[in-house]
NULUMGU-931466 format. One line per field, with one value per residue: chain; x, y, z of N, C-alpha, C in turn. Coordinates in steps of 0.02 Angstrom, whole numbers, always signed. Layout:
BEGIN
unit (A,...)
n.u (X,...)
n.v (Y,...)
n.w (Z,...)
ca.u (X,...)
ca.v (Y,...)
ca.w (Z,...)
c.u (X,...)
c.v (Y,...)
c.w (Z,...)
# end
This chain:
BEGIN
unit (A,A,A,A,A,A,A,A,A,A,A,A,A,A,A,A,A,A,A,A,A,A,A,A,A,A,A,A,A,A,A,A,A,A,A,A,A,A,A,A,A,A,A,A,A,A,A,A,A,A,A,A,A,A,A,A,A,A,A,A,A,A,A,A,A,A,A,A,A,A,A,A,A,A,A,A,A,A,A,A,A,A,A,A,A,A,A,A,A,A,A,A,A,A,A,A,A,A,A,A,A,A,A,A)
n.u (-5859,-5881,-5951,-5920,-5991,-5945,-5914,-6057,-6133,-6060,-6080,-6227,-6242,-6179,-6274,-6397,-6333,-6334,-6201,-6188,-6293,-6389,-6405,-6499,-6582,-6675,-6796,-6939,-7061,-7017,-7031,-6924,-6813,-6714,-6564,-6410,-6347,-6319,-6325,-6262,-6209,-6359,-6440,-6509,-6666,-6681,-6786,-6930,-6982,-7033,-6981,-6969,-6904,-6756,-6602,-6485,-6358,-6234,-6284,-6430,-6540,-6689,-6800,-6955,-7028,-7130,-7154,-7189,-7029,-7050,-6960,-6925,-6912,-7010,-7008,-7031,-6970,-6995,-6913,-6773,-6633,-6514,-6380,-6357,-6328,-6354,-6493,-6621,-6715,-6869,-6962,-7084,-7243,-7305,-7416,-7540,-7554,-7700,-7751,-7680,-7773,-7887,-8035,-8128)
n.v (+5070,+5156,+5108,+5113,+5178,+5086,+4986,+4942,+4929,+4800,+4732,+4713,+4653,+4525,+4479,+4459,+4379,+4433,+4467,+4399,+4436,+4482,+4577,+4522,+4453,+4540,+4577,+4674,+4725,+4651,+4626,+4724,+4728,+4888,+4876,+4920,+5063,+5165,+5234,+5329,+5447,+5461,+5437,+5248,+5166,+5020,+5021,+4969,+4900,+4917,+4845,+4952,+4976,+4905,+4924,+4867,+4882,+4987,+5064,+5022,+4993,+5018,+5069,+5110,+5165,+5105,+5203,+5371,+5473,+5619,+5784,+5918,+6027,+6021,+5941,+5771,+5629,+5480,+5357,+5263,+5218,+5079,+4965,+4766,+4713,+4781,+4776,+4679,+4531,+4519,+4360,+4276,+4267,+4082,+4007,+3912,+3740,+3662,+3533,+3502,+3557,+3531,+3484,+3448)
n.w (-8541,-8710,-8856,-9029,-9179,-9286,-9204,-9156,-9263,-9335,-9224,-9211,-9339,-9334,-9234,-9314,-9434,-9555,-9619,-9734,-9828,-10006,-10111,-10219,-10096,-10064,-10138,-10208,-10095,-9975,-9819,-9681,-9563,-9498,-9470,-9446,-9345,-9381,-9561,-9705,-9646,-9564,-9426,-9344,-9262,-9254,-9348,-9427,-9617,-9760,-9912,-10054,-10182,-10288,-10340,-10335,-10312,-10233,-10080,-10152,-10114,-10092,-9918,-9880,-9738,-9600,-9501,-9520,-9521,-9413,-9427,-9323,-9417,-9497,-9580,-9687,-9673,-9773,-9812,-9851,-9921,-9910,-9882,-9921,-9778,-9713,-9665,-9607,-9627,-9597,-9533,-9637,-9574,-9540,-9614,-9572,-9648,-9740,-9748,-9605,-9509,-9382,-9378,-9333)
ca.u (-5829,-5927,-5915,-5903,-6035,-5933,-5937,-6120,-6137,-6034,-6104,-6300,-6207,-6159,-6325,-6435,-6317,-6342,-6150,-6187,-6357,-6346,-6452,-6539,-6621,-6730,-6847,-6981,-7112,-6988,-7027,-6864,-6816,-6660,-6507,-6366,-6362,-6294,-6298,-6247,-6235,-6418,-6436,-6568,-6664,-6722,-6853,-6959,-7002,-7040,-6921,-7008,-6832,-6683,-6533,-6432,-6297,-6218,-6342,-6479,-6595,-6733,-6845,-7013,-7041,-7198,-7197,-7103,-6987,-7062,-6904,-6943,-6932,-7083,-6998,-7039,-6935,-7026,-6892,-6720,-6581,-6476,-6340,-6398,-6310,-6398,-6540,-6626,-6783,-6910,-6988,-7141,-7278,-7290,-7489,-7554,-7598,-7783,-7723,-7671,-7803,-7931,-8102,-8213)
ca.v (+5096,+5165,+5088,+5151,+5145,+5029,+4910,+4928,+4898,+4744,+4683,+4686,+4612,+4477,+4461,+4466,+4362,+4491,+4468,+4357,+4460,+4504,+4621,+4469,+4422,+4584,+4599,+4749,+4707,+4618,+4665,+4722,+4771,+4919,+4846,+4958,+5110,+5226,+5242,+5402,+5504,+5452,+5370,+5210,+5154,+4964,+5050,+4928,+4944,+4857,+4874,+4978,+4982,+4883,+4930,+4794,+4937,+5018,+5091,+5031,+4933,+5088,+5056,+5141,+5165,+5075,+5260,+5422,+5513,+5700,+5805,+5972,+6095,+6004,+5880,+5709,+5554,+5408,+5281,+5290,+5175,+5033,+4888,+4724,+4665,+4837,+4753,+4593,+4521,+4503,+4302,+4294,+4211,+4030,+3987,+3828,+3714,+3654,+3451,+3488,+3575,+3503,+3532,+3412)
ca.w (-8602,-8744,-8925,-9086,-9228,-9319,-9167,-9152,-9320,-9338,-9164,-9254,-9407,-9310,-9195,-9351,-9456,-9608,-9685,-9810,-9858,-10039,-10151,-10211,-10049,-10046,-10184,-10196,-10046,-9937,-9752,-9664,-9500,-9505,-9404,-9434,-9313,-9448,-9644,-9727,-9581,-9542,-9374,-9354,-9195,-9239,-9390,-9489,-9652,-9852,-9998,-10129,-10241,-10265,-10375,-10336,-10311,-10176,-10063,-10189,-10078,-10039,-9890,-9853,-9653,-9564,-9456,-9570,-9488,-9425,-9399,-9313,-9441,-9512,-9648,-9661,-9712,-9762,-9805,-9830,-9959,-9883,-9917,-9903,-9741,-9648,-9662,-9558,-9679,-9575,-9569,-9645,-9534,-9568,-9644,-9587,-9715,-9712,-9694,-9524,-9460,-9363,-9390,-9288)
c.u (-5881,-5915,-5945,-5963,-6020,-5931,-6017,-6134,-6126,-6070,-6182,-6294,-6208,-6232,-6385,-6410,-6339,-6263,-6141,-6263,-6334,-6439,-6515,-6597,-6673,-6765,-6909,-7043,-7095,-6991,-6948,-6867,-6728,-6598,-6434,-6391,-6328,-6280,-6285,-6259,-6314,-6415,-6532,-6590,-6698,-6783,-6887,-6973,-7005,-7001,-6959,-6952,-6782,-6654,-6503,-6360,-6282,-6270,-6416,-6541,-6638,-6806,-6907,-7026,-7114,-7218,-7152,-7105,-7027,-6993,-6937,-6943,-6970,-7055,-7015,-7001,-6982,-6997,-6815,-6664,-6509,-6443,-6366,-6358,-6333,-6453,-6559,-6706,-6815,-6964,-7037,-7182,-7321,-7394,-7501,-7586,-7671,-7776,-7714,-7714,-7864,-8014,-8185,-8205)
c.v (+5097,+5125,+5127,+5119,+5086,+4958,+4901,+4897,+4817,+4698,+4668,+4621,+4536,+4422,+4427,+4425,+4394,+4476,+4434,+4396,+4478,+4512,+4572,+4442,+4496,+4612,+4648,+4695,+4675,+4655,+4662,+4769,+4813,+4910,+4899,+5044,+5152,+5220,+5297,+5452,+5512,+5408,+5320,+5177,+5090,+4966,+4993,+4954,+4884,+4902,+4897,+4973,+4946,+4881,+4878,+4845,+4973,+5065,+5103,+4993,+5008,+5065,+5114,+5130,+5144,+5156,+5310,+5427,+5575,+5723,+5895,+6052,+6084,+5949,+5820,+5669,+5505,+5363,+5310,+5230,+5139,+4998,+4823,+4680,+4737,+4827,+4678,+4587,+4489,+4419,+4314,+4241,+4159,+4038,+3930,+3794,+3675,+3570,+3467,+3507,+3538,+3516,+3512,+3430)
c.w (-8657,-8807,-8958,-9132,-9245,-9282,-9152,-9192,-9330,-9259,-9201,-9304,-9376,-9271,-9256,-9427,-9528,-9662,-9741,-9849,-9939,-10074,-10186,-10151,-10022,-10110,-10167,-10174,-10000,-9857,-9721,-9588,-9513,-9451,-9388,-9404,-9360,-9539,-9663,-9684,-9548,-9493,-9356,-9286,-9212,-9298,-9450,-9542,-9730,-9893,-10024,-10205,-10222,-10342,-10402,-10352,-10235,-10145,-10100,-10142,-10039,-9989,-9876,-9768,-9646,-9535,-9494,-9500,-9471,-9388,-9388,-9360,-9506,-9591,-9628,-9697,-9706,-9783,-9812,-9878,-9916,-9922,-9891,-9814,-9685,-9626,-9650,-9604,-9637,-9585,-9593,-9605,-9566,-9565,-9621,-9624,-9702,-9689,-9627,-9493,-9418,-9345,-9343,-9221)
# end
């Protein structure tokens, strides 16, 4: 049996624990990976990408794409405006501090 956006959706939601996300937790340069398979009739395959804009309004959270979009009759998308629970914030990779390292 097939499902339905909205169960895809809500199944990511769930995988990616996103429902408590809130416009707050993505400030401009925030790496993000795109979780919901559909926003405004736009469908999404997994697409990384950094905040350049946030609203803090309904579909204000605007991402920039790591790869645009080319759509065959030669346009390109390069990012695309989200809610904050469509989006999974990428960790950032942990630095080790110079105490631990070992040098001898």
């Amino acid at each position: 049996m097939s499902k339905t956006i909205k169960q895809l959706h809500d199944e990511y939601v769930n995988k990616y624990h996103t429902n408590n996300n809130s416009y707050d937790d993505f400030p401009v340069g925030t790496r993000v990976k795109i979780i919901t398979p559909c926003c405004d009739f736009h469908f999404f395959y997994g697409e990384e990408g950094v905040v350049v804009d946030n609203k803090k309004r309904y579909l204000g959270i605007q991402v920039k794409y790591d790869k645009p979009r080319h759509y065959e009759d030669g346009t390109i998308e390069t990012g695309f405006n989200f809610n904050p629970k469509d989006l999974w914030k990428i960790p950032e990779k942990e630095i080790p501090r110079c105490d631990l390292l070992d040098f001898d």
